[in-house]
LOMIMI-91189 format. One record per residue: residue number from 1; x, y, z of N, C-alpha, C in turn; residue in three letters. Coordinates in nm, 4 decimals, decimal comma, always signed. Layout:
BEGIN
NUM; X; Y; Z; X; Y; Z; X; Y; Z; ALA;
...
REM end
This chain:
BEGIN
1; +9,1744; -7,0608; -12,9235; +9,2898; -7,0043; -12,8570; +9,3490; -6,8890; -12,9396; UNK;
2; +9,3546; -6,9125; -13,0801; +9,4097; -6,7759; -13,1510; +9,3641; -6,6750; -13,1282; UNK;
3; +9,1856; -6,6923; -13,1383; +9,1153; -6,5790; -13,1674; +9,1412; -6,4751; -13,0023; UNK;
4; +9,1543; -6,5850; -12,9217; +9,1823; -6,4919; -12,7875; +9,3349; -6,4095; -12,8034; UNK;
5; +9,4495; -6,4241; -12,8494; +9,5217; -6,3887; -12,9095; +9,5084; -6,2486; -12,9838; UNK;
6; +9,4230; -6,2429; -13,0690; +9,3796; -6,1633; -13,1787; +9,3392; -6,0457; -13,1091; UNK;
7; +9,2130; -6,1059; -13,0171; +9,1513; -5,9455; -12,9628; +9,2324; -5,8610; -12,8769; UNK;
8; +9,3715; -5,8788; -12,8207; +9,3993; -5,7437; -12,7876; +9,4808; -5,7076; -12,8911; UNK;
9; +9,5279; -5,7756; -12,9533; +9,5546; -5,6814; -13,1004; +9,4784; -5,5516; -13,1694; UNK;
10; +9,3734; -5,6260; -13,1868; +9,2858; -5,5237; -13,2673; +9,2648; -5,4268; -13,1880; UNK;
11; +9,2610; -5,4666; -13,0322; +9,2304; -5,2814; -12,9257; +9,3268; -5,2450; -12,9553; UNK;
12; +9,4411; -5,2836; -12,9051; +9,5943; -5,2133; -12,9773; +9,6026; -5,1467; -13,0683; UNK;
13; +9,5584; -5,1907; -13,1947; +9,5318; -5,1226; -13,3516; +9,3957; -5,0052; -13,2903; UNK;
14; +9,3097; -5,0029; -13,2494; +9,1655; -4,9076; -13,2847; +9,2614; -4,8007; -13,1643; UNK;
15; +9,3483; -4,8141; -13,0885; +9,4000; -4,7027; -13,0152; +9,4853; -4,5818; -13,1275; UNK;
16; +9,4962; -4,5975; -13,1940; +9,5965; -4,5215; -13,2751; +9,5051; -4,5574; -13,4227; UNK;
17; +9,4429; -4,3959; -13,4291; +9,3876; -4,4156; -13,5651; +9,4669; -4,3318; -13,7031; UNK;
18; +9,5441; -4,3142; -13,6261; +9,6913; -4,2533; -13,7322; +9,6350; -4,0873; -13,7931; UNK;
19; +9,5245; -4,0439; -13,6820; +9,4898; -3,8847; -13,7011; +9,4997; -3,8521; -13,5935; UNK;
20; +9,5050; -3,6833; -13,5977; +9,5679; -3,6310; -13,4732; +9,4614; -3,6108; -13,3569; UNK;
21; +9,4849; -3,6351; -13,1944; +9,4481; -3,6381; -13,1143; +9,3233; -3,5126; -13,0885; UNK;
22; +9,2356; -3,6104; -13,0525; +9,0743; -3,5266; -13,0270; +9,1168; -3,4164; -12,9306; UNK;
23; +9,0846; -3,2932; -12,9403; +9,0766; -3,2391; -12,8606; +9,0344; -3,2387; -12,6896; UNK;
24; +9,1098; -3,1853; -12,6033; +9,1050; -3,2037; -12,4782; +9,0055; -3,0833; -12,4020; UNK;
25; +9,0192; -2,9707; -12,4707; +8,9868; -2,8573; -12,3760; +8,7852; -2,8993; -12,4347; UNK;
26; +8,7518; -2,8612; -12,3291; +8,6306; -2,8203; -12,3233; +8,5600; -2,6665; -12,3500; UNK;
27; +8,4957; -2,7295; -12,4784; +8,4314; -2,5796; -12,5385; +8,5228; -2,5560; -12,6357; UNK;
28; +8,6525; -2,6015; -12,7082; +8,7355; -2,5881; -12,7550; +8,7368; -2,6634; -12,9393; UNK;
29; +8,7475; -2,5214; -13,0194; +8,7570; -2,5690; -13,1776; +8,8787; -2,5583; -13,2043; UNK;
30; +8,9380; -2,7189; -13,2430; +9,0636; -2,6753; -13,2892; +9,1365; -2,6052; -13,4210; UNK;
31; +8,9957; -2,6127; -13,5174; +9,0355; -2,5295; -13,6773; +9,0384; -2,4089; -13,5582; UNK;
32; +8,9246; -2,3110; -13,5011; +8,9703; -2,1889; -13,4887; +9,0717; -2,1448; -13,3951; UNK;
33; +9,1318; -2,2455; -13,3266; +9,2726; -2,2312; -13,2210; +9,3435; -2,1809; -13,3275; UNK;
34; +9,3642; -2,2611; -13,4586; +9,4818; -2,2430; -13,5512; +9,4656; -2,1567; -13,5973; UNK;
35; +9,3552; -2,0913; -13,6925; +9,3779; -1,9304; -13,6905; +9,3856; -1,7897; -13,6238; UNK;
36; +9,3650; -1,8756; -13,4833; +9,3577; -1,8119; -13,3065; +9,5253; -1,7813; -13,3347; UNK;
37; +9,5913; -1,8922; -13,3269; +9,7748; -1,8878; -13,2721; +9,7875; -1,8231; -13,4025; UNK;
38; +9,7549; -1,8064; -13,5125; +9,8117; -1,6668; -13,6275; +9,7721; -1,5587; -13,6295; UNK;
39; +9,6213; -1,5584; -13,5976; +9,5980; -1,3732; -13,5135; +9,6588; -1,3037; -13,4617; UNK;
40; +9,7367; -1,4469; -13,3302; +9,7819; -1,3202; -13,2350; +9,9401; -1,3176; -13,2485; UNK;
41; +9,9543; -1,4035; -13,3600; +10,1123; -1,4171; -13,3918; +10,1826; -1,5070; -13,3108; UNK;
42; +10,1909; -1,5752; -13,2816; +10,2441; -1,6598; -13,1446; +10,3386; -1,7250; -13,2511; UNK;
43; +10,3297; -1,7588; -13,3523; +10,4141; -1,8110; -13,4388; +10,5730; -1,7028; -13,4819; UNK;
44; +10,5836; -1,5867; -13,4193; +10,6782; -1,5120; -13,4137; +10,8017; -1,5565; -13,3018; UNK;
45; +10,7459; -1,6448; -13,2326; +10,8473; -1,6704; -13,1551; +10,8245; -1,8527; -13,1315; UNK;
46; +10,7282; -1,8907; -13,1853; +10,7235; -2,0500; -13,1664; +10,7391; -2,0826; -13,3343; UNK;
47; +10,7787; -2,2198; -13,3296; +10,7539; -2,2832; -13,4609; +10,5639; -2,3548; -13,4646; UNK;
48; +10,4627; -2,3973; -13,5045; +10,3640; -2,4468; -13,4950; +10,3468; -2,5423; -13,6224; UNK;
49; +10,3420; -2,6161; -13,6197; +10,2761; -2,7183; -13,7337; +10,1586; -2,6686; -13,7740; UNK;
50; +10,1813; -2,6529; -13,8876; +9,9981; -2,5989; -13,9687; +9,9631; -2,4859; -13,9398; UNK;
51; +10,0169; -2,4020; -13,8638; +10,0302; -2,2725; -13,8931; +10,0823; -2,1700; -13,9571; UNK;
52; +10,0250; -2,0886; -14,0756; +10,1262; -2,0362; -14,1326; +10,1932; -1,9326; -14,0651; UNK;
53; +10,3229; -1,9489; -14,1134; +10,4261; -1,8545; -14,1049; +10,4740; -1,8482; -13,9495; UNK;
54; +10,4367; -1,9329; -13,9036; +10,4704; -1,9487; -13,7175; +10,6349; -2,0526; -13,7901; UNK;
55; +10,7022; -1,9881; -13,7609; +10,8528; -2,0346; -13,7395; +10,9533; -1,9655; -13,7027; UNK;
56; +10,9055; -1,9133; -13,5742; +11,0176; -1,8262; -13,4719; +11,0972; -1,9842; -13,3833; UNK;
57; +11,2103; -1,8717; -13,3710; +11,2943; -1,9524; -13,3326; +11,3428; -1,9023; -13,1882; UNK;
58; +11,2513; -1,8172; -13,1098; +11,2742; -1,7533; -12,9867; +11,2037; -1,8293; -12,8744; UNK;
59; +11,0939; -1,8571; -12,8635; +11,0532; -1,9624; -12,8264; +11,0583; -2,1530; -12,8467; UNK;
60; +10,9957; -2,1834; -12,7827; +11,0390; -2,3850; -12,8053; +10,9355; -2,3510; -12,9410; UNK;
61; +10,9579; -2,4659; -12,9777; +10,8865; -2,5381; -13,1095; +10,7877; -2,6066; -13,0185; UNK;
62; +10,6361; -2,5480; -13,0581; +10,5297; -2,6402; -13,0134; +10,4658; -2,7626; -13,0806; UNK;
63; +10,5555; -2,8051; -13,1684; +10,5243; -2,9052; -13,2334; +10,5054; -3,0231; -13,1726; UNK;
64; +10,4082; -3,1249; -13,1655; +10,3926; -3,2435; -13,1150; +10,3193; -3,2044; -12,9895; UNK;
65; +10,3028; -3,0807; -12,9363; +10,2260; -3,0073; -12,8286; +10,1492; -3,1401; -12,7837; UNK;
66; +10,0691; -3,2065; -12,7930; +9,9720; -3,2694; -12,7645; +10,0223; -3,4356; -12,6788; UNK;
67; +10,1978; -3,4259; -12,7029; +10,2269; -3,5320; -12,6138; +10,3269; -3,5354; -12,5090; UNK;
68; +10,2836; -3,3800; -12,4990; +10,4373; -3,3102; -12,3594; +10,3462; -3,3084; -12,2317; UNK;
69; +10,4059; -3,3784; -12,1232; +10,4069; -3,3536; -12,0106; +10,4008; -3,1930; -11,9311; UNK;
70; +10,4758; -3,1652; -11,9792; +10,5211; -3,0305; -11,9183; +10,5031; -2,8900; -11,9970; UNK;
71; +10,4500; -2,8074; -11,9390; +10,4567; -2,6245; -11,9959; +10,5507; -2,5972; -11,9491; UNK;
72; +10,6508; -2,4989; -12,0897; +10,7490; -2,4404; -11,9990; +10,8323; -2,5283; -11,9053; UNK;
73; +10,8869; -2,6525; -11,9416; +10,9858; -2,7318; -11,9096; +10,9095; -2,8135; -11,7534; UNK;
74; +10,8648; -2,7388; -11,6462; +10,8119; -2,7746; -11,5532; +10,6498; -2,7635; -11,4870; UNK;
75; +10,5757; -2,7037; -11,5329; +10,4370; -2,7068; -11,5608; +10,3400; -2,8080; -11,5920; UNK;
76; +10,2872; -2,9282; -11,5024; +10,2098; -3,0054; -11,5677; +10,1046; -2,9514; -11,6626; UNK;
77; +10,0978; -3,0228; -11,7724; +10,0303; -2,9738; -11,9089; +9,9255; -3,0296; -11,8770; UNK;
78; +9,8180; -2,9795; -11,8187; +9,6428; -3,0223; -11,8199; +9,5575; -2,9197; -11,9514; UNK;
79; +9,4551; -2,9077; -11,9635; +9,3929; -2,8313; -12,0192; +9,3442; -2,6700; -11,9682; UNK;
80; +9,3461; -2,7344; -11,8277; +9,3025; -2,6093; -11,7490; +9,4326; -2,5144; -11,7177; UNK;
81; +9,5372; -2,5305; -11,6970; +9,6447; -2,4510; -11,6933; +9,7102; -2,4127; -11,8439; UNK;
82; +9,6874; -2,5360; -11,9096; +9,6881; -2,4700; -12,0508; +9,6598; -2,3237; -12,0983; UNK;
83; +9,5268; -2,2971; -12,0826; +9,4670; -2,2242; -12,1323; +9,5072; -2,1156; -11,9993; UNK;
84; +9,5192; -2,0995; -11,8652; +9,5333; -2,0272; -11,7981; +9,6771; -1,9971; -11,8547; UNK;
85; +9,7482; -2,0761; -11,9174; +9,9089; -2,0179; -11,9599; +9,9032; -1,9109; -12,0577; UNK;
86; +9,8165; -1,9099; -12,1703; +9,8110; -1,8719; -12,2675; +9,7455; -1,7682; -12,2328; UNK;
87; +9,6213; -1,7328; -12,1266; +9,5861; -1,5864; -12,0951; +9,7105; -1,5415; -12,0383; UNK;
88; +9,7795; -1,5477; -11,9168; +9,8471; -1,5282; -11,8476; +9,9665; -1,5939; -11,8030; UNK;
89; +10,1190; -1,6149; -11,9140; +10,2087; -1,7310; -11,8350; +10,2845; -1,6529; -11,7345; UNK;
90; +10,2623; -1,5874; -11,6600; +10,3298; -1,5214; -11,5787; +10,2725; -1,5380; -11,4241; UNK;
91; +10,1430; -1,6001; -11,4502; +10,0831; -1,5989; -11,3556; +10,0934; -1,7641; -11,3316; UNK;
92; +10,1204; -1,8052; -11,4050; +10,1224; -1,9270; -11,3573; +10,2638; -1,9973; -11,3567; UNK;
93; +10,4043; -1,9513; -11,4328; +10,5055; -1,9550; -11,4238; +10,5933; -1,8056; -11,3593; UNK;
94; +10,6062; -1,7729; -11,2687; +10,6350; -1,6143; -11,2445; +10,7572; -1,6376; -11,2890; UNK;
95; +10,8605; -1,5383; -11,3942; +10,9302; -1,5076; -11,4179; +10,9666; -1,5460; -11,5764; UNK;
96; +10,8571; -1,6173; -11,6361; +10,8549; -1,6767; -11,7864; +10,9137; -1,5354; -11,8666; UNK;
97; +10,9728; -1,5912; -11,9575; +10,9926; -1,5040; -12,0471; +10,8627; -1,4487; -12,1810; UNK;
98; +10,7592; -1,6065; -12,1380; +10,6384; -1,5375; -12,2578; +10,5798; -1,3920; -12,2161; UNK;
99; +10,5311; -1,3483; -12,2804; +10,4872; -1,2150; -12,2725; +10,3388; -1,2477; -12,2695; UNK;
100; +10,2101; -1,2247; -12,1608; +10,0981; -1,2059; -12,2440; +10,0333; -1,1557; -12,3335; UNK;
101; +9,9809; -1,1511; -12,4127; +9,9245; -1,1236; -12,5466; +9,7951; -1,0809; -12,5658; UNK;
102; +9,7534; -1,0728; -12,4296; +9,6170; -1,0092; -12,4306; +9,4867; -1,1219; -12,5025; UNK;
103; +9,5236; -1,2386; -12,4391; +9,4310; -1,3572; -12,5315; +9,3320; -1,3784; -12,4032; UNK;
104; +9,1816; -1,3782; -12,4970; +9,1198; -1,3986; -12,3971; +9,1155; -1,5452; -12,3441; UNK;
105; +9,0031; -1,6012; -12,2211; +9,0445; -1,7177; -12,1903; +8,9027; -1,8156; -12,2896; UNK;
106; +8,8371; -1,7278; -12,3679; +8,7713; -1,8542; -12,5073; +8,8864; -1,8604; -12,6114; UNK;
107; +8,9067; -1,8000; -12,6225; +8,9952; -1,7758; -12,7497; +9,1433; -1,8878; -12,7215; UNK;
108; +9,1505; -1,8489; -12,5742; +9,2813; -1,9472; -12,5446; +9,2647; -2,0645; -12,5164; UNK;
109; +9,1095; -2,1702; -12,5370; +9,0180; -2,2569; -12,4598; +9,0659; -2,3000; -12,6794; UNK;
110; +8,9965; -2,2076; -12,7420; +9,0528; -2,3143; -12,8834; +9,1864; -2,2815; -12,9528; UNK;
111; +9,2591; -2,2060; -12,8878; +9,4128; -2,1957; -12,8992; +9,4938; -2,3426; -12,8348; UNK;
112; +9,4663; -2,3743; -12,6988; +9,4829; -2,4918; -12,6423; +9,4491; -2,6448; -12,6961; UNK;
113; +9,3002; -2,6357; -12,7601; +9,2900; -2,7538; -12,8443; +9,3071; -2,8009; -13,0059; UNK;
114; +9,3961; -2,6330; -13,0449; +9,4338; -2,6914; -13,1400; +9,5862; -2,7261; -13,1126; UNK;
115; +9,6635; -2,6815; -12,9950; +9,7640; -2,7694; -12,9642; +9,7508; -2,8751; -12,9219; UNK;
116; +9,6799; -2,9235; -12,8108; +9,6630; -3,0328; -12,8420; +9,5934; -3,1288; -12,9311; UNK;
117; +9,5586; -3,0938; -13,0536; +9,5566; -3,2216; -13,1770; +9,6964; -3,2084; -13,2553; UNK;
118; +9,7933; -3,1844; -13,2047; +9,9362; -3,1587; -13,2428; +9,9721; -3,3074; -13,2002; UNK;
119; +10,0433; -3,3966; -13,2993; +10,0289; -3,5351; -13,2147; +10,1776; -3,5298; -13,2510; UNK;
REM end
């Protein structure tokens, strides 16, 4: 009877391996997202975890990126609009204040999964 007890424990425990979340996007490196979001500076107006020198305070803080519901307050956060945000948030939020940045949509494919391993 214990041991039946026990085993959903341990799934409980192997869900949370206390490192940050595997990447979502497909085709997507999250080391080169992170020197992706300092290329193009995105850290001038966001804060980013593990990015250097990204601590603008004009944009949200994308920190924890990887467990928000929402882009841009109302935007379901999938992978695929993800990355369509980051080529283009205007096109997918009309009237955003982000600016596009001229990111292509590979570049924004491992820009996206290194936000999401943002846990």
């Amino acid at each position: 009877m214990r041991i039946l007890l026990l085993v959903p424990l341990a799934w409980l425990a192997a869900c949370d391996s206390g490192g940050p979340a595997p990447a979502r996007v497909a085709g997507g490196e999250a080391l080169r997202g992170k020197l992706l979001l300092a290329q193009y500076q995105c850290g001038a107006c966001h804060q980013i975890e593990g990015v250097a020198a990204a601590r603008g305070r004009n944009g949200p803080p994308l920190d924890s990126f990887g467990r928000r519901s929402y882009i841009a307050g109302s935007v379901p956060n999938t992978p695929e609009t993800l990355v369509r945000w980051i080529v283009d948030p205007a096109v997918v939020k009309p009237g955003t204040p982000m600016p596009a940045m001229g990111v292509s949509a590979d570049d924004a494919r491992h820009m996206a999964a290194y936000l999401y391993s943002l846990p």
